[in-house]
N, C-alpha and C positions, 0 to 999 in steps of 0.2 A: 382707184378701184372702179370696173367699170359696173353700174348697174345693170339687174336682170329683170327692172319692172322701168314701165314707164312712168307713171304717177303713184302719188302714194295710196289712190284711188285702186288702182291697177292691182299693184303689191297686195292690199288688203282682201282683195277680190280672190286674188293666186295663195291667198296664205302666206304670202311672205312679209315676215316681223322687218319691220326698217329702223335705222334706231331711232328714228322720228316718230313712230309710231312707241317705240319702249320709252324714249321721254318724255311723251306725253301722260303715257299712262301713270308711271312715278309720281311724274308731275302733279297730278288730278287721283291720285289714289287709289288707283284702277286697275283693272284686270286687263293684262295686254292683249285678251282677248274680246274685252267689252269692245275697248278702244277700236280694234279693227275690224270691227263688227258692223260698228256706227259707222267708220269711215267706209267700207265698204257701202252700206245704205246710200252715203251721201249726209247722213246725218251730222256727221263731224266732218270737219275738213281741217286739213295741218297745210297752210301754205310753206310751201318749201321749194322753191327754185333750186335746182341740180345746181348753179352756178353761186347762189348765195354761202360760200364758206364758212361767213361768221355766223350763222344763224341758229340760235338755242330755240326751239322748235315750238310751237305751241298748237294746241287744238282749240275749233272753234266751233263750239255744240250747247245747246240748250240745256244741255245733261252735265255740262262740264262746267266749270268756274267761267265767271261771265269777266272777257277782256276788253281792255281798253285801247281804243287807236288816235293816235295824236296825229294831226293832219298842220304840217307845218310848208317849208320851201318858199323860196323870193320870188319880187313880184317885181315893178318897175319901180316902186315906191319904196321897198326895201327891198336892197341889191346884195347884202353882204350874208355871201353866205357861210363864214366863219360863225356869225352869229347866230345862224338855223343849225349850224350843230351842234354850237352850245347848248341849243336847245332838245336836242337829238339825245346828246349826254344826257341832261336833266333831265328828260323825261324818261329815258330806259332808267337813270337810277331811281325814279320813284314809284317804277313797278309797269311802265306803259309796253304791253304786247306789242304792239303794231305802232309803224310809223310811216305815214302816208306822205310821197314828196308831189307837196302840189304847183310844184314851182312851174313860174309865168313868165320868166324874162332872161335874157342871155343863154351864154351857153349851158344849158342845161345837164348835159350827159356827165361830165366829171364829178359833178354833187352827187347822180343818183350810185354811180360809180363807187362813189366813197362810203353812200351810203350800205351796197351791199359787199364792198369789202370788208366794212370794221361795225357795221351796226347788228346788234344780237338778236335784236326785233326783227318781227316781218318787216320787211318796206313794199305797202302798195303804191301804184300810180294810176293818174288817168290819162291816157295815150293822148287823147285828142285835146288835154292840155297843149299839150309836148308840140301838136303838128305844127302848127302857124309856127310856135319859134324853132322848131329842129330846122323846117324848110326856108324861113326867112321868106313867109310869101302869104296874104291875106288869106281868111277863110276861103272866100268863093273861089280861087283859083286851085286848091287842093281837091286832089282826083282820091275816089276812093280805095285806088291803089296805094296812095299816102296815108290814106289811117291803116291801113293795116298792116303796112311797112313801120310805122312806127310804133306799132303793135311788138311785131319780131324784132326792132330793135331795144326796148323795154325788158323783155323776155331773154335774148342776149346779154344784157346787165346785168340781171339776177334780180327783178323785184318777181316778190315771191307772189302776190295777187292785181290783176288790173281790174280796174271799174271801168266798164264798155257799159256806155248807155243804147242798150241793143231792144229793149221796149218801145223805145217810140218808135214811130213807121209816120206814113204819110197821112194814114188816115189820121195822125193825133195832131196835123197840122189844122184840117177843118176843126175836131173837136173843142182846140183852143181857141182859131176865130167868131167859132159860131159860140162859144158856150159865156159863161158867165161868171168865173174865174177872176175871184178881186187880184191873185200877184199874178195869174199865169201859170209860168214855167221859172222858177227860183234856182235849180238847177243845174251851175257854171258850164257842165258839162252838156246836160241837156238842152240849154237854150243853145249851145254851139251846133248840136246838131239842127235842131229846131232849124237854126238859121241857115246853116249847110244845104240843108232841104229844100229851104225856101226859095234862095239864090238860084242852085241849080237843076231845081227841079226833080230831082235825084229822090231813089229809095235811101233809107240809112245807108252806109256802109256797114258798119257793126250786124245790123240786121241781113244783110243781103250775104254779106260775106262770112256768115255766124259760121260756120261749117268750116272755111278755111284757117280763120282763129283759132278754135276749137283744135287743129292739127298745131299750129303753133306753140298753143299752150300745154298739150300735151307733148311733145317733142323735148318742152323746158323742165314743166312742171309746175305750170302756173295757175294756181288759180282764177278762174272768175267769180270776180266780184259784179253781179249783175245789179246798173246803176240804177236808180229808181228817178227818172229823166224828171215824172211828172207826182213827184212827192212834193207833199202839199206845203206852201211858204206863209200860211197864216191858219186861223183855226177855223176860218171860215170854207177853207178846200179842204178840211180832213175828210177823207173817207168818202170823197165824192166820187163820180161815175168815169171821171179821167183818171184817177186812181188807180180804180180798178180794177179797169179794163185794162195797163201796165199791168200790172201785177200778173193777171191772168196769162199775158205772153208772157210773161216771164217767167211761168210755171212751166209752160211748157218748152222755154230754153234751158230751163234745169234741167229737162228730162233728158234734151239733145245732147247736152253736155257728158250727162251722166252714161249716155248710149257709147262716149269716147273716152269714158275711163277721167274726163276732168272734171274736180271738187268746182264746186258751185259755191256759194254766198250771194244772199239776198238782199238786196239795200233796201229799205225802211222807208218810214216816213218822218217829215219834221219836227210840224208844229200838231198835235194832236190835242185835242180836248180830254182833261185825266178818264172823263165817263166811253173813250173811245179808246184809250188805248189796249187796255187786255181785248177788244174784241179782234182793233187789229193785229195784231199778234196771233188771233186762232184763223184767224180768215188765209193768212202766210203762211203759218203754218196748213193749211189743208191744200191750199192751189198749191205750194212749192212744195213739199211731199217731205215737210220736216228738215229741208235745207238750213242751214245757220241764216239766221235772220240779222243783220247788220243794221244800226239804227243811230240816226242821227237825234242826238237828244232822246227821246222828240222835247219842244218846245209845248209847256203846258200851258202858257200864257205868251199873249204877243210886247205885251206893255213893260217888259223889265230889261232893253240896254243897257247895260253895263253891270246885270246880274244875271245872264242869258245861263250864265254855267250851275246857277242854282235853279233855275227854270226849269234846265238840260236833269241835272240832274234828280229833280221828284220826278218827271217823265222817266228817266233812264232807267230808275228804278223800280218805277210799276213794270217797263218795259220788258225788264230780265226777268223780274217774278213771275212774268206771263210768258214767258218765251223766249225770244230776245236774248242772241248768244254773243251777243260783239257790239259795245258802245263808243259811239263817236263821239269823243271827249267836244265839250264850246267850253270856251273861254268868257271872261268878261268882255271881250274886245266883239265878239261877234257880233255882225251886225255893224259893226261899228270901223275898226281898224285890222290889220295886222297886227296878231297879238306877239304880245315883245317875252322877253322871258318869265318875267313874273305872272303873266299872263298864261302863258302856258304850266307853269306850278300850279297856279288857282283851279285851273280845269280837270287836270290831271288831278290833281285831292276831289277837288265835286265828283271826279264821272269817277274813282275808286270806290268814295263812299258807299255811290247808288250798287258797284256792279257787289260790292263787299253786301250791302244790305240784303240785295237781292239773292244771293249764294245760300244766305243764310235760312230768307224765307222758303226757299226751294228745298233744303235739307241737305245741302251738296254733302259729301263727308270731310269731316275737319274742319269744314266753314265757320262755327261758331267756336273751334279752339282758343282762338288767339285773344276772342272776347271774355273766355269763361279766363284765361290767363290775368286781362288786363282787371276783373272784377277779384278777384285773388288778390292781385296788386295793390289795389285800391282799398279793399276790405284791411291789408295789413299798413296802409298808408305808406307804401316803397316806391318812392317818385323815380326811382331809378329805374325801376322793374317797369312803373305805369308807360315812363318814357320808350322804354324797351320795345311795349306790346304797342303803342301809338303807329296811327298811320303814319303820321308825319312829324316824326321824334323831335326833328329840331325846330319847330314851330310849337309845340306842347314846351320842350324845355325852355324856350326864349321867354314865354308868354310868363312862368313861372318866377324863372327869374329876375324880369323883370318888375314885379309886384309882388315881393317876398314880405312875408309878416316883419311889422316894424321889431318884433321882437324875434329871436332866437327859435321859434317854435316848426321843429324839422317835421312835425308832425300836423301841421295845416297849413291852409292856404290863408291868403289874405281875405277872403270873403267872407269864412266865417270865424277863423281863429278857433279859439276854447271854444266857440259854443258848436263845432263840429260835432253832424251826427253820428259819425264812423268813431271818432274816440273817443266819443263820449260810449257809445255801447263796447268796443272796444275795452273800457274803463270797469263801466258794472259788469259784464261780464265775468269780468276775472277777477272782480270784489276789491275795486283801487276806488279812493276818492275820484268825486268826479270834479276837480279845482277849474272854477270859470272867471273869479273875478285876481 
């Protein structure tokens, strides 16, 4: 069936209901009217590529239930990519929205391919991963007719948002040499432009060509995801004047955007100090004019490899409470390796808990159901029901099973047996001995 809007941007604008827009709304509890209200603003955005088929739809708003994106894809050092979609699997089934293919090595296009034939979730990319290995030719030799060709063929795929790091420009080349920046540019994406720059002299591409993009991603229906090149890699650059001077162009690339009918998303910052994150959150929110604010972590401490996902996640969840509509899952491995499967489960439960915590602080509607259900469960001691209402059911039932009372007793756990305070009130309540020994 052919459509009669361009983006879902467009449609909300003309009035026209998409069913991407009524899923959403179901989805999030909402009036199909809020929903296209927002998207219309630019406030929510539903990545939705015309060519992504398998795609159960989601929206990405401050106001909506705060989602999660798992950033996975092969590198040179792990090459098999049966095993990233093992991962792919795992993590759409433990509830992850978004699934970012960041892959580095070989032929690339048949993954991403595969990804938007059979994956449910969004799938973003970043193009100018992709260029060195689509072209099979070093950075400094790619013209900036090459990012942006790899742009449109990304968007021919069907990923439903890219990350263009389209903020940094030349001047942010002095900025970094002159300035006093303990990492720099942390950035994979960013330091490749950084270096792009450098080599040839050259304005961005992303930046110079923003305008032709922009026709690209509306023709598909792609969103941008605008990268945040010079988001900060320790807590000693949060919130500093490179920052946020990004930021500020990047306000006003949402507007561009917004002027051609394409959803925008705003990339975040890192490693942030907790006394810093709600501010930046309000500062993103006023320069991007209420765009979905996309956020890595942030990292609230620099000192915990190989608990980076518990760091990510007290960050992630002041993050949403304050604004903060899309979290980028870390793993234990961050920082450190290519996280393996388990490694992406451990991420996936951290960055759920924060965006679940955060829904709840926010008042979203129905956000605290599932918890007033699991306190029900537990009040009547029904391990089956508790397991039911659990994030991560079969981690809660292992855990149980595994360390079951020496004796018969269906009604506690090993840690405190009979002298449980639930049956024990339970007990006088309802006027029964209370038997301990």
């Amino acid at each position: 069936m052919t459509r009669d809007y361009a983006t879902q941007m467009d449609a909300a604008r003309r009035g026209i209901v998409t069913p991407e827009i009524e899923a959403v709304a179901k989805k999030e509890n909402r009036d199909v009217s809020f929903i296209m209200d927002m998207v219309a603003q630019g406030k929510v955005a539903i990545p939705a590529n015309k060519n992504h088929k398998s795609l159960e739809a989601n929206g990405v708003g401050s106001m909506l239930k705060t989602k999660i994106n798992v950033n996975l894809g092969v590198s040179r050092d792990c090459k098999d990519y049966d095993v990233e979609m093992e991962k792919v699997m795992s993590a759409v089934k433990l509830g992850a929205e978004s699934i970012m293919d960041l892959s580095s090595h070989g032929n690339t296009q048949p993954f991403r391919q595969k990804l938007c034939r059979e994956c449910p979730a969004m799938v973003g990319t970043v193009p100018i991963y992709d260029s060195v290995i689509h072209y099979q030719r070093d950075l400094g030799t790619l013209t900036a007719r090459d990012f942006v060709d790899v742009v449109r063929l990304h968007a021919e795929d069907g990923v439903d948002f890219v990350t263009l790091h389209c903020g940094i420009t030349r001047k942010t080349i002095e900025q970094i040499r002159k300035g006093d920046r303990k990492m720099n540019i942390v950035s994979r994406g960013g330091s490749l432009v950084f270096a792009w720059m450098s080599m040839t002299g050259e304005e961005n591409p992303f930046y110079e060509y923003y305008d032709e993009i922009l026709d690209i991603c509306r023709e598909y229906d792609v969103t941008v995801s605008l990268g945040d090149a010079c988001r900060p890699g320790c807590l000693a650059d949060a919130t500093d004047g490179v920052q946020i001077e990004e930021l500020i162009r990047l306000g006003e690339l949402t507007q561009r955007a917004w002027d051609k009918d394409v959803q925008v998303m705003v990339e975040g910052p890192g490693h942030v100090p907790m006394d810093q994150i709600a501010a930046n959150m309000k500062v993103q929110q006023t320069i991007c004019k209420g765009a979905p604010f996309y956020v890595l972590g942030p990292l609230v401490t620099d000192i915990a490899p190989g608990y980076d996902h518990i760091t990510a996640a007290i960050g992630g969840a002041m993050a949403a409470m304050s604004g903060a509509a899309f979290l980028c899952y870390v793993t234990p491995a961050e920082h450190l390796a290519l996280p393996n499967v388990d490694d992406v489960r451990e991420g996936i439960i951290a960055s759920k808990i924060a965006a679940h915590a955060a829904d709840i602080a926010k008042g979203l509607p129905g956000a605290r159901e599932q918890d007033d259900r699991m306190a029900e469960a537990r009040r009547k001691l029904d391990w089956d029901a508790q397991f039911r209402e659990a994030l991560d059911p079969d981690t809660a039932k292992a855990i149980r099973e595994s360390r079951a009372p020496e004796e018969d007793h269906s009604d506690t756990c090993s840690m405190c047996g009979k002298f449980c305070a639930v049956r024990s009130m339970n007990k006088a309540l309802a006027g029964e001995i209370i038997d301990i020994l």
